[in-house]
C-alpha positions as CSV (number, residue, x, y, z in Angstrom):
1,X,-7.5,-26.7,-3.0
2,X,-5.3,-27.9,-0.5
3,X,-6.8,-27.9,3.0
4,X,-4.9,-29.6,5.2
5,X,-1.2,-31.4,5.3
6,X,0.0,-34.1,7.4
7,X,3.6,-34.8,7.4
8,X,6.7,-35.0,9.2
9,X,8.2,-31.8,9.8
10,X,11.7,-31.1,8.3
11,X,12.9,-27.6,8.8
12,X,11.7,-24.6,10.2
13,X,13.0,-21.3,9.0
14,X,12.0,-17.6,10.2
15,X,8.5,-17.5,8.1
16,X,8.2,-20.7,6.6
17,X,8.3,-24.5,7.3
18,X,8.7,-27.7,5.4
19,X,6.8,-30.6,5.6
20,X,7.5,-33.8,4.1
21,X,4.3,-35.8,2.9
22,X,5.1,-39.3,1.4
23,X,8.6,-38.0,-0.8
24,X,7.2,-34.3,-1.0
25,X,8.3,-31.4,0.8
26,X,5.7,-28.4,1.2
27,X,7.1,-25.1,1.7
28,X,4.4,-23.5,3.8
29,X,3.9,-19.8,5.4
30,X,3.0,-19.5,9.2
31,X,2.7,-16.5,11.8
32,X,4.8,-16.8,14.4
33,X,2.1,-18.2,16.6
34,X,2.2,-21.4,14.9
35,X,5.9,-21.5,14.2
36,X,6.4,-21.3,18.1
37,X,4.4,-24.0,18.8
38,X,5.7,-26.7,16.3
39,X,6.9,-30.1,17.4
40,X,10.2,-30.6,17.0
41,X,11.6,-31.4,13.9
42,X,11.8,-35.3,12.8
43,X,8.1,-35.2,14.5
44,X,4.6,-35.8,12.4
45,X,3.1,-32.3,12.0
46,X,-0.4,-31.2,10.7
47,X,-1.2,-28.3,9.3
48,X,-4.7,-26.2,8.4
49,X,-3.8,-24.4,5.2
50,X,-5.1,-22.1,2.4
51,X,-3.4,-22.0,-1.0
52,X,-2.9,-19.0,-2.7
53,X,-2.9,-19.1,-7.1
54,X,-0.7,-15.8,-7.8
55,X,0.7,-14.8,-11.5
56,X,4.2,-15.2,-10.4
57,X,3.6,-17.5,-7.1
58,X,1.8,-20.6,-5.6
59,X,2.2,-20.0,-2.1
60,X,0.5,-22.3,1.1
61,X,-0.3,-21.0,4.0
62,X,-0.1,-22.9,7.4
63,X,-1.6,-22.7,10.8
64,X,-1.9,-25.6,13.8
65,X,-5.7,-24.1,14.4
66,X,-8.3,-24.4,12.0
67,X,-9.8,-21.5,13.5
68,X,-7.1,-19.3,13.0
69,X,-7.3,-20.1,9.5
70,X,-10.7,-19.4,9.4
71,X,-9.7,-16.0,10.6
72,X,-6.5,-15.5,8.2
73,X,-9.4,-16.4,5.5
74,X,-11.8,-13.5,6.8
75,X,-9.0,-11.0,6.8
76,X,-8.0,-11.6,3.4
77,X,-11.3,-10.4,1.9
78,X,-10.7,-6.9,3.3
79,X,-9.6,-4.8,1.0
80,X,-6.1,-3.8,1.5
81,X,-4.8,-6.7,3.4
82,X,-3.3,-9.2,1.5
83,X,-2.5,-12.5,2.8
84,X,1.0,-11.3,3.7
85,X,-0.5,-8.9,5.7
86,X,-2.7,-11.2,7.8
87,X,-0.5,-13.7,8.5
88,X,1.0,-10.6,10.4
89,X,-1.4,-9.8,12.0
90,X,-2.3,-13.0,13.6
91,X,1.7,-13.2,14.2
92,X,0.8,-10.8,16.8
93,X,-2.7,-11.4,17.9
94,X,-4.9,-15.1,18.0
95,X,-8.0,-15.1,16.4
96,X,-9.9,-15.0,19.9
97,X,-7.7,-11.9,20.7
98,X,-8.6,-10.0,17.6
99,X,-11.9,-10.5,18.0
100,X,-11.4,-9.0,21.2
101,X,-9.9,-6.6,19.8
102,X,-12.4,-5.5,17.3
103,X,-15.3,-6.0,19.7
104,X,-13.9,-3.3,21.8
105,X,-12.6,-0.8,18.7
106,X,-9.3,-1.2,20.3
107,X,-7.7,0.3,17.3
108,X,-3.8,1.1,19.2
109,X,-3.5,-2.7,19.9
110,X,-3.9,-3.4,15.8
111,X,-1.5,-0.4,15.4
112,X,1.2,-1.7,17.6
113,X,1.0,-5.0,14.7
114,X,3.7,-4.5,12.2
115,X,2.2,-3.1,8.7
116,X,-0.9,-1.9,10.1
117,X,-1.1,2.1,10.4
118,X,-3.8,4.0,11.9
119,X,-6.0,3.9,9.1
120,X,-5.7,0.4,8.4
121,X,-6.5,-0.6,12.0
122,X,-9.7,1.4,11.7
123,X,-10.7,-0.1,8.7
124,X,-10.6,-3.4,10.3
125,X,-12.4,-2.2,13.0
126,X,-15.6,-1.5,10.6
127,X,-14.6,-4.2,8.2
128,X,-14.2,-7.4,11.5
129,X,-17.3,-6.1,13.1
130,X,-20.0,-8.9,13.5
131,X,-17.4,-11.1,11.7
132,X,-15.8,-12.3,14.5
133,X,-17.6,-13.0,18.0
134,X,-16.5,-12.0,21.4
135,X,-12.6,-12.2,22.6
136,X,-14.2,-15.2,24.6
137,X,-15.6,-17.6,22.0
138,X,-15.0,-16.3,18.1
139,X,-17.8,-16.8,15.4
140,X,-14.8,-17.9,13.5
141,X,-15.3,-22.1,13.5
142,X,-12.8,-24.7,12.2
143,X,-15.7,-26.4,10.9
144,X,-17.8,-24.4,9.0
145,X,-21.4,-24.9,8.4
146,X,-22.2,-26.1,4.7
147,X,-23.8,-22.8,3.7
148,X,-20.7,-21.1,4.8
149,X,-18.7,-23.3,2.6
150,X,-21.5,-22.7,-0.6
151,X,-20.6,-18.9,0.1
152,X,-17.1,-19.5,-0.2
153,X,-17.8,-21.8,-3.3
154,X,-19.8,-19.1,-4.8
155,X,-17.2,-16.5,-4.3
156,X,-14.5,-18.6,-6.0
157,X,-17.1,-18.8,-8.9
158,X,-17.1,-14.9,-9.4
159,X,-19.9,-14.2,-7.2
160,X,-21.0,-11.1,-4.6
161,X,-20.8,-12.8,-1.1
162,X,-24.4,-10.3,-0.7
163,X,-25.3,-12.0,-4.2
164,X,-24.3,-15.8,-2.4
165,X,-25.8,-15.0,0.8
166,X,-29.4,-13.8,-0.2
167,X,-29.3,-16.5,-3.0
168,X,-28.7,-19.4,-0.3
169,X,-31.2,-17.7,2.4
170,X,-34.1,-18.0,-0.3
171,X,-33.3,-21.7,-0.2
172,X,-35.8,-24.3,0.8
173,X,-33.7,-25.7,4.4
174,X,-32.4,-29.0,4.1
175,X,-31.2,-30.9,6.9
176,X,-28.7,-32.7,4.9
177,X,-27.8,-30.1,2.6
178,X,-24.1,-30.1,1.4
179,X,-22.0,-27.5,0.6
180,X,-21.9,-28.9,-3.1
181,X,-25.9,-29.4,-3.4
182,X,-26.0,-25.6,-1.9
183,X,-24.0,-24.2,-4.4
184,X,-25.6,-26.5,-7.1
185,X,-29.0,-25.0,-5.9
186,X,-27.8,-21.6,-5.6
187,X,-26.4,-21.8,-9.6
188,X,-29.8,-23.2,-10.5
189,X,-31.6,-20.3,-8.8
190,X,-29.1,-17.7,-10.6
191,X,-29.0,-18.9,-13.6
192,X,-33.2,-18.2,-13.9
193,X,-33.3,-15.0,-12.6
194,X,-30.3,-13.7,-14.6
């Protein structure tokens, strides 16, 4: 996966940037948030991203805040909103705004995003509740912890996140546990009880 890209910035366009890394250009998706805060172009750029596989499409997603991509990252495992979707939606809103948001089942600010009707806002209500912290200080981290990361791992692998999770709490705690000796664990520990 790609994770990150540093580069100098060559054009910006209504949705998308390029970024030049040693000879290669990235085309990569922002909200508006991020667009607006760009350098200018010529200028070295770095970029949080998440890469999307698709039939048809291998698309990159960009944001300046790894939190924010944390949050783009929560939002796309809600059913219904895709990561077209949730790049909106943080378009409009930050991630500590959202969480505000949610927190206070302010469901007419999510309406007023574009894309997302009634029933859609309500949905993340329930769905962002407890997933996000307070519009003060999100739960959503830039750096996540290493179990969070063997969750996400597991996920990729075809696995329930209630599956990861009560796998990786049954765990022995390990101070220097990585997110690849988690999931290593966690595969061990599946693989005997299935």
């Amino acid at each position: 996966m790609i994770g990150r890209i540093q580069g100098t910035l060559v054009e910006i366009d209504q949705t998308m940037v390029l970024v030049d890394v040693a000879g290669v250009g990235y085309e990569i998706e922002c909200p508006v948030s991020t667009l607006c805060e760009l350098p200018a172009i010529g200028q070295d750029v770095r970029l949080w991203t998440h890469f999307v596989v698709r039939e048809d499409a291998q698309l990159l997603y960009g944001f300046l805040k790894a939190q924010d991509r944390a949050c783009f990252r929560i939002l796309i495992k809600i059913s219904g909103v895709g990561p077209k979707l949730a790049v909106a939606i943080l378009s409009g809103l930050s991630a500590d705004e959202l969480a505000g948001a949610v927190e206070r089942d302010d469901v007419n600010t999510l309406t007023r995003l574009p894309g997302i009707g009634r029933k859609t806002a309500e949905r993340l209500v329930v769905e962002l509740r407890g997933r996000l912290g307070s519009g003060g200080g999100t739960q959503v981290r830039g750096h996540s912890s290493p179990s969070e990361d063997a969750i996400s791992g597991l996920i990729t692998l075809g696995y329930k996140e209630a599956d990861a999770r009560k796998v990786l709490a049954s765990l022995p705690v390990e101070t220097d546990a990585t997110p690849e000796n988690l999931i290593r664990a966690a595969l061990k520990t599946m693989l005997k009880t299935s």
